[in-house]
C-alpha positions in Angstrom: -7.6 -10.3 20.0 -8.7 -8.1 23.1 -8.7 -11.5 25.3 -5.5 -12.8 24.1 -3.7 -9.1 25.4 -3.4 -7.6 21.9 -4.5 -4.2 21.4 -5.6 -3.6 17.7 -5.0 -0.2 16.1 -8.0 1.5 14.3 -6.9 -0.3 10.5 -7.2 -3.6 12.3 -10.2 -2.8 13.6 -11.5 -1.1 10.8 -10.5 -4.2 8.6 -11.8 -6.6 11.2 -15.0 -4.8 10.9 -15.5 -4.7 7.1 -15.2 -8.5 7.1 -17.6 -9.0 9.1 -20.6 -7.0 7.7 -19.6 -8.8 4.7 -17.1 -6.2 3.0 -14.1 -8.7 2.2 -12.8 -6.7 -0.9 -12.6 -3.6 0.4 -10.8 -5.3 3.5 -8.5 -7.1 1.3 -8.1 -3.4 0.3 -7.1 -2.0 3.1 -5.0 -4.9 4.0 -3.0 -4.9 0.8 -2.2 -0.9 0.7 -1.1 -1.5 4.8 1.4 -4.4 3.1 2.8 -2.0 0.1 2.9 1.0 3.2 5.3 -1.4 4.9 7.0 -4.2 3.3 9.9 -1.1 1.7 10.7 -0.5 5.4 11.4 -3.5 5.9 13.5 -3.4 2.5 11.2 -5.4 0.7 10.6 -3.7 -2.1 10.1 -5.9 -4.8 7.6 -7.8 -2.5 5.6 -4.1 -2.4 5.6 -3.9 -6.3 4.3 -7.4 -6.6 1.6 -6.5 -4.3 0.8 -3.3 -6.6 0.7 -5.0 -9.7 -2.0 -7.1 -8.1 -4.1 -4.2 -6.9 -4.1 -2.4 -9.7 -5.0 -5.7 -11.8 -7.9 -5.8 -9.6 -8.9 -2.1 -10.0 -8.0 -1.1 -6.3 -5.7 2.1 -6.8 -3.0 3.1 -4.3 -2.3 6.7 -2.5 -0.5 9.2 -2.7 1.7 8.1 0.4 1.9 4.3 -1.2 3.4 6.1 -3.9 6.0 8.2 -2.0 7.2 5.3 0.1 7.3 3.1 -3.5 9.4 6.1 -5.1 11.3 6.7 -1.9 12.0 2.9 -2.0 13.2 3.0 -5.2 15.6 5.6 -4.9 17.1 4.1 -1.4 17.6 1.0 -4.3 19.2 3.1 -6.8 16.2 1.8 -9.2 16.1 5.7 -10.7 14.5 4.4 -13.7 11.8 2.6 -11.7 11.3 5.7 -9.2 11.0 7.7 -12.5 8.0 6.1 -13.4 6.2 5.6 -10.4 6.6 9.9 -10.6 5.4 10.1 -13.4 2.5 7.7 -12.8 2.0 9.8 -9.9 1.9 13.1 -11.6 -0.5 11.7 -14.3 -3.3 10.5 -11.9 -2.8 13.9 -10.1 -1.6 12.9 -6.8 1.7 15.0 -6.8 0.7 18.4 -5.2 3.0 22.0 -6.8 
């Protein structure tokens, strides 16, 4: 990447790193809860709740910040009822701070 002018940022290289000592899942990981951070600024929304249902499905739990941006999302959507349950989700696994 380095050689081709591209400067990676630490998940990249963090990523890049896992893979190679053999760590693919938790890459895949890291990669996957980058793509949920980011497709709902780019409005893609349902594309990030595709993505989720996948990583939960595979036992790989997202954040407390997936979760705002998700809920966030939702809202910006006017999907309430949606938002709603990703809050209460989120309340449930203890990741919404009083």
């Amino acid at each position: 990447m380095m050689e081709k002018g591209i400067q990676p940022d630490m998940y990249l290289e963090h990523t890049y790193g896992m893979c190679k000592g053999g760590r693919l899942e938790k890459a895949q990981e890291i990669f996957q809860d980058l793509l949920i951070k980011g497709y709902p600024l780019d409005g893609l929304v349902d594309e990030a709740l595709s993505l989720w249902s996948k990583m939960e499905n595979n036992g790989c739990l997202p954040d407390a910040i997936a979760f705002e941006i998700i809920i966030t999302a939702l809202f910006e959507k006017d999907e309430t009822d949606k938002a709603d349950t990703f809050l209460r989700e989120m309340i449930s696994r203890g990741l919404l701070k009083s």
